[in-house]
MMTF fields as JSON, N, C-alpha, C and O atoms, coordinates in Angstrom:
{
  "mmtfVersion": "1.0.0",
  "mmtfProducer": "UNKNOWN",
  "numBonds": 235,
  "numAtoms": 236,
  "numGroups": 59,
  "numChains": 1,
  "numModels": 1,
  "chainsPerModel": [1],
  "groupsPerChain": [59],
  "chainIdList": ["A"],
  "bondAtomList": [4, 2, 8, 6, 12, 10, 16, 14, 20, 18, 24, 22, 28, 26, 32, 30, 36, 34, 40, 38, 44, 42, 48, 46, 52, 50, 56, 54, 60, 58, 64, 62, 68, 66, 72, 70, 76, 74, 80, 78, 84, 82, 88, 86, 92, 90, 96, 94, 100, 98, 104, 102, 108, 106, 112, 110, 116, 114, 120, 118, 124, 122, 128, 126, 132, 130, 136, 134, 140, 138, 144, 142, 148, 146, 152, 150, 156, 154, 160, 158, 164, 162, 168, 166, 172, 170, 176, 174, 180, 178, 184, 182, 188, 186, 192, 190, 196, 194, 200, 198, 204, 202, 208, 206, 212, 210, 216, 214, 220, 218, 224, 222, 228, 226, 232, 230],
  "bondOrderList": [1, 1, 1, 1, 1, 1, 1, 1, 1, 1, 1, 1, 1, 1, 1, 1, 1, 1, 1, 1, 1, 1, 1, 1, 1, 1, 1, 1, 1, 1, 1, 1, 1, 1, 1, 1, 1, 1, 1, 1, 1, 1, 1, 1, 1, 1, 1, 1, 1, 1, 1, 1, 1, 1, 1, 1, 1, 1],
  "groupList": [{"groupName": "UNK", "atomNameList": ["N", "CA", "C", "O"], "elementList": ["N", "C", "C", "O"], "formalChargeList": [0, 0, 0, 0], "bondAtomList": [1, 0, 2, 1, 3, 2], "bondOrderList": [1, 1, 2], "singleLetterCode": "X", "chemCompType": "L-PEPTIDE LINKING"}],
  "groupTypeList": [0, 0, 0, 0, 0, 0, 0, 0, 0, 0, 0, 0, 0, 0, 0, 0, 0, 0, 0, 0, 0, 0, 0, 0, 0, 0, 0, 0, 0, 0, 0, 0, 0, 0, 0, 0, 0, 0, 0, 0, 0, 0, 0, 0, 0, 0, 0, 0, 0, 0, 0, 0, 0, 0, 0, 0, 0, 0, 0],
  "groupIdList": [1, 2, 3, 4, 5, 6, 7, 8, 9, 10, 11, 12, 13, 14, 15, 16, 17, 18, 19, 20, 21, 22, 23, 24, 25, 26, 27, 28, 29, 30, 31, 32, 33, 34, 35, 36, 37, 38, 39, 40, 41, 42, 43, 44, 45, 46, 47, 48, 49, 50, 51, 52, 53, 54, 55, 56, 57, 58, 59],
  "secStructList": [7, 7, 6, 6, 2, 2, 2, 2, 2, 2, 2, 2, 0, 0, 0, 0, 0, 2, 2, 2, 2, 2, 2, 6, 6, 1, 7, 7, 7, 1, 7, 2, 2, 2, 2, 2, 2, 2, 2, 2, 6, 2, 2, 2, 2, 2, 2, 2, 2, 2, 2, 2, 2, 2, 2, 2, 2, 2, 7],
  "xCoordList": [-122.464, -123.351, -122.513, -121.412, -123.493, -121.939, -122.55, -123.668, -121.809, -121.445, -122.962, -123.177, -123.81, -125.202, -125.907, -126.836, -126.02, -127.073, -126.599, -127.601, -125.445, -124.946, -125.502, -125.611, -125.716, -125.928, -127.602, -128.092, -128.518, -129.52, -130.205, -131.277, -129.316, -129.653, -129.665, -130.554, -128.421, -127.596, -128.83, -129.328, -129.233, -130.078, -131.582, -132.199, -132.075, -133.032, -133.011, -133.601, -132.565, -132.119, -132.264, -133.051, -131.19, -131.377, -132.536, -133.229, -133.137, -134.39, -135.323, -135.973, -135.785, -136.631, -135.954, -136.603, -134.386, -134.411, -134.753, -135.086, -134.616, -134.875, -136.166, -136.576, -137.364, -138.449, -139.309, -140.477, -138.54, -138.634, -138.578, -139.285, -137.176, -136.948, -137.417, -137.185, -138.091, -138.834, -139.705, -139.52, -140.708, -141.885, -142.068, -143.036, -141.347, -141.036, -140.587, -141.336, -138.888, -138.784, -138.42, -138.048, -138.559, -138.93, -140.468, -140.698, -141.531, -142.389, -143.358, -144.485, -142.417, -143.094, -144.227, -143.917, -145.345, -146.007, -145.635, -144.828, -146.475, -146.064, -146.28, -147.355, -144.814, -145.029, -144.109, -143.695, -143.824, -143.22, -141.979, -141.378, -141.51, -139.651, -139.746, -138.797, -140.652, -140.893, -141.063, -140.747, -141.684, -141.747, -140.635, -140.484, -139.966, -139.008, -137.495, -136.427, -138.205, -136.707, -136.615, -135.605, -137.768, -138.905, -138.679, -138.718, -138.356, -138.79, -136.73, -136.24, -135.965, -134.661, -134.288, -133.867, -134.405, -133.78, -134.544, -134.271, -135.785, -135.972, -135.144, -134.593, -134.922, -133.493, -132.829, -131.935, -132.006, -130.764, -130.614, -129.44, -131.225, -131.834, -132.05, -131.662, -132.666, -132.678, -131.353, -130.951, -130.904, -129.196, -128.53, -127.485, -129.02, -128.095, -128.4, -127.676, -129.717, -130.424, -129.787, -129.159, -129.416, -129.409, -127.595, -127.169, -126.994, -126.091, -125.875, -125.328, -126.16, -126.29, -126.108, -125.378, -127.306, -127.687, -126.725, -126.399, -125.859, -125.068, -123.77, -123.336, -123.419, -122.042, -122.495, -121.746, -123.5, -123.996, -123.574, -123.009, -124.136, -124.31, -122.836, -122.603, -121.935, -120.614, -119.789, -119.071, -120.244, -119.524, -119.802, -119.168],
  "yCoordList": [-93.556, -94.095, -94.367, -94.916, -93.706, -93.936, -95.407, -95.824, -95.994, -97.072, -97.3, -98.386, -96.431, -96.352, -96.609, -97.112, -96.491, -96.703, -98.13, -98.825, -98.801, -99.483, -100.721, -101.936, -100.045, -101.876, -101.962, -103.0, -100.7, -100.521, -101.241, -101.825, -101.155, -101.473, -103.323, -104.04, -103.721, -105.05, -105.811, -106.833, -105.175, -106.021, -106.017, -107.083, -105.032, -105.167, -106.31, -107.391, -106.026, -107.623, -109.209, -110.156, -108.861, -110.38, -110.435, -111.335, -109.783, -110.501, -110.356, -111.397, -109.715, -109.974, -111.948, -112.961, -111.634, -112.853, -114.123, -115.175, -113.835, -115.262, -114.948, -115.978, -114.119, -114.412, -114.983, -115.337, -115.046, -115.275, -117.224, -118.119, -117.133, -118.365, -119.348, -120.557, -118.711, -119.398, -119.901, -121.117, -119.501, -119.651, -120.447, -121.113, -120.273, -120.899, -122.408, -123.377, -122.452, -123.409, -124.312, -125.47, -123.643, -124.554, -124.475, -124.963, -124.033, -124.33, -123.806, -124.215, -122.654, -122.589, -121.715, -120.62, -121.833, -120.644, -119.837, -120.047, -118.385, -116.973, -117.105, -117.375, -116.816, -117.301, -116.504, -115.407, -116.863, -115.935, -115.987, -114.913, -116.817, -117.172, -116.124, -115.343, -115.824, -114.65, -113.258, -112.34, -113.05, -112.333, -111.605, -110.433, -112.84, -111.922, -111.515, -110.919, -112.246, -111.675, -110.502, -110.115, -109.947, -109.048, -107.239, -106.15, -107.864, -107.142, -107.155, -106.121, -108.067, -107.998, -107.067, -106.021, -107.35, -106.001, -104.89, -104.037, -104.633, -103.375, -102.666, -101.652, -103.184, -102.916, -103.106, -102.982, -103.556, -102.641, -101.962, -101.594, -101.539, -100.448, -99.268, -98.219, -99.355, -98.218, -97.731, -96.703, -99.208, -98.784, -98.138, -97.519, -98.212, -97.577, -96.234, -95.411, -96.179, -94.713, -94.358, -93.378, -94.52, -93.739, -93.379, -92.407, -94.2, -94.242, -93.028, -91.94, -93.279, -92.018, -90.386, -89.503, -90.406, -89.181, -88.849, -87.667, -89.767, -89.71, -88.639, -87.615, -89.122, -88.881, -87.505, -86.549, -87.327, -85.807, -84.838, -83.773, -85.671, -84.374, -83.815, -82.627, -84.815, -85.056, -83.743, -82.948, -83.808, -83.16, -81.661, -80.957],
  "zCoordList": [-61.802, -60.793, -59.542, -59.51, -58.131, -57.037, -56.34, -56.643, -55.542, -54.812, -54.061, -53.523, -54.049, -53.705, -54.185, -53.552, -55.479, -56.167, -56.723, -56.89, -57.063, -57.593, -56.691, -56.858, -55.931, -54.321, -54.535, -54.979, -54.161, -54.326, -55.377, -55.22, -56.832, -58.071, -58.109, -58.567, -57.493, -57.085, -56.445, -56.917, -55.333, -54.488, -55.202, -55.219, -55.692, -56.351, -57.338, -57.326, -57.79, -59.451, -58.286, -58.266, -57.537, -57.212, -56.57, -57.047, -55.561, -54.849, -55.908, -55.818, -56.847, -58.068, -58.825, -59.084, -58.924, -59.391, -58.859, -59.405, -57.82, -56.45, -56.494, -57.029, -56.287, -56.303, -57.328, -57.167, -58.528, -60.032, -60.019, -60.483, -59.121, -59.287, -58.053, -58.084, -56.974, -55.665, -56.594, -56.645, -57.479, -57.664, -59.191, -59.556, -59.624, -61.352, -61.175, -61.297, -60.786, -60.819, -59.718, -59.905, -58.333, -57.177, -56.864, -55.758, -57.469, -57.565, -56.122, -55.84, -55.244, -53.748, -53.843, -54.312, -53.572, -53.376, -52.532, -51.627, -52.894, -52.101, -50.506, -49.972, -49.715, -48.627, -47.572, -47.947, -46.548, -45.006, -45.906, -45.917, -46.56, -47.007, -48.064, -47.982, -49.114, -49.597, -49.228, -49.984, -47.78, -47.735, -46.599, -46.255, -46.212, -45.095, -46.371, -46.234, -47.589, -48.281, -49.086, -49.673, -49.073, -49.265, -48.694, -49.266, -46.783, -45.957, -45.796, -45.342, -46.099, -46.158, -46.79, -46.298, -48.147, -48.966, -48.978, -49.823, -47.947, -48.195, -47.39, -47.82, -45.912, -44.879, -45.387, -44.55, -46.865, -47.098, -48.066, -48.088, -48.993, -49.284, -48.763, -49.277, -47.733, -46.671, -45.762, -45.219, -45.954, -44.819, -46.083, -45.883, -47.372, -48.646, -48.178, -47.618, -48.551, -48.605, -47.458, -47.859, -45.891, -45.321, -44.98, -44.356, -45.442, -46.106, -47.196, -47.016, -47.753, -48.991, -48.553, -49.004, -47.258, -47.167, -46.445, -46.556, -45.39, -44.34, -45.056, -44.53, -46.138, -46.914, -47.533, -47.328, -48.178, -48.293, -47.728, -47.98, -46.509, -45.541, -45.112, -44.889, -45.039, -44.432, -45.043, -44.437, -46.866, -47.722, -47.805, -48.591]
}
């Protein structure tokens, strides 16, 4: 697995885990703090992805 997918994979887990744990055991409902963390890791994700394609292409 390269250094791409590995972050991709990374950031996924935690904002699932923090959204797990916004709502369980701090008790917040679904909200802007949810959703800008949401709209966070999908920008880096995408800086992976484009990342990714960057080094492809390079090779």
């Amino acid at each position: 697995m390269n250094k791409y997918n590995k972050n991709i994979l990374a950031i996924t887990i935690i904002t699932i885990f923090t959204l797990i744990l916004m709502t369980t055991w701090l008790d917040l409902n679904f909200g802007y703090t949810q959703i800008l963390l949401i709209i966070a890791a999908a920008y880096a994700v995408n800086l992976n992805i484009k990342g990714f394609k960057e080094k492809q292409r390079e090779s």
